[in-house]
N, C-alpha and C positions, 0 to 999 in steps of 0.2 A: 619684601616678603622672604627671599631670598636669604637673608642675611639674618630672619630671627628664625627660620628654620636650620640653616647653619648652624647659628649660634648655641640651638635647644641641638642640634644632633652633637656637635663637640661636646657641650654639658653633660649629656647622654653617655656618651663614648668615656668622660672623663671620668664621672661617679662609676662607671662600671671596672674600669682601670683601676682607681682607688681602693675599691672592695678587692678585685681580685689580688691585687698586692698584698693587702691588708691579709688574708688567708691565704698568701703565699710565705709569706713572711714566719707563718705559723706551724710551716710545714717542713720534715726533714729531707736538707740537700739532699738529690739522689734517688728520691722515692721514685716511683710509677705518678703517682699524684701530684709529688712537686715538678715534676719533669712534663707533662701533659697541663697545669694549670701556669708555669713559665711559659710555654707555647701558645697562650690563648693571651696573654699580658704581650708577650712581642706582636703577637696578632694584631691586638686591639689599638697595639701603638701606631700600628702601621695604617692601620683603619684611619687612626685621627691625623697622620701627616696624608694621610690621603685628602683627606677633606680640608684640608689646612692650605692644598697643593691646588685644591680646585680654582680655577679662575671664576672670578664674580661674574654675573651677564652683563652686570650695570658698567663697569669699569673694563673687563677684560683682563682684569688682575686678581691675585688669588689673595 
């Protein structure tokens, strides 16, 4: 169970990752907007090497 809620939070994490680049991409270096929506994409990475870092219960490994 573990491991498909995992799985759906990384999916989760990664579609949100994907959009926010995707209108990042769109936005001029420099702005208030590019600069606050860069800060939620490093966020969000951090989010998923977090969950990446998590050890499994079943194994003890992440």
């Amino acid at each position: 169970m573990f491991a498909i809620e995992r799985g759906a939070q990384l999916a989760a994490l990664r579609e949100l990752h994907q959009t926010r680049s995707n209108t990042l991409t769109n936005m001029p270096p420099g702005s208030r907007s590019h600069t606050r929506l860069l800060e939620e994409c490093e966020a969000i990475s951090d989010e998923i090497e977090s969950v990446l870092c998590q050890p499994s219960p079943r194994t003890g490994t992440a």
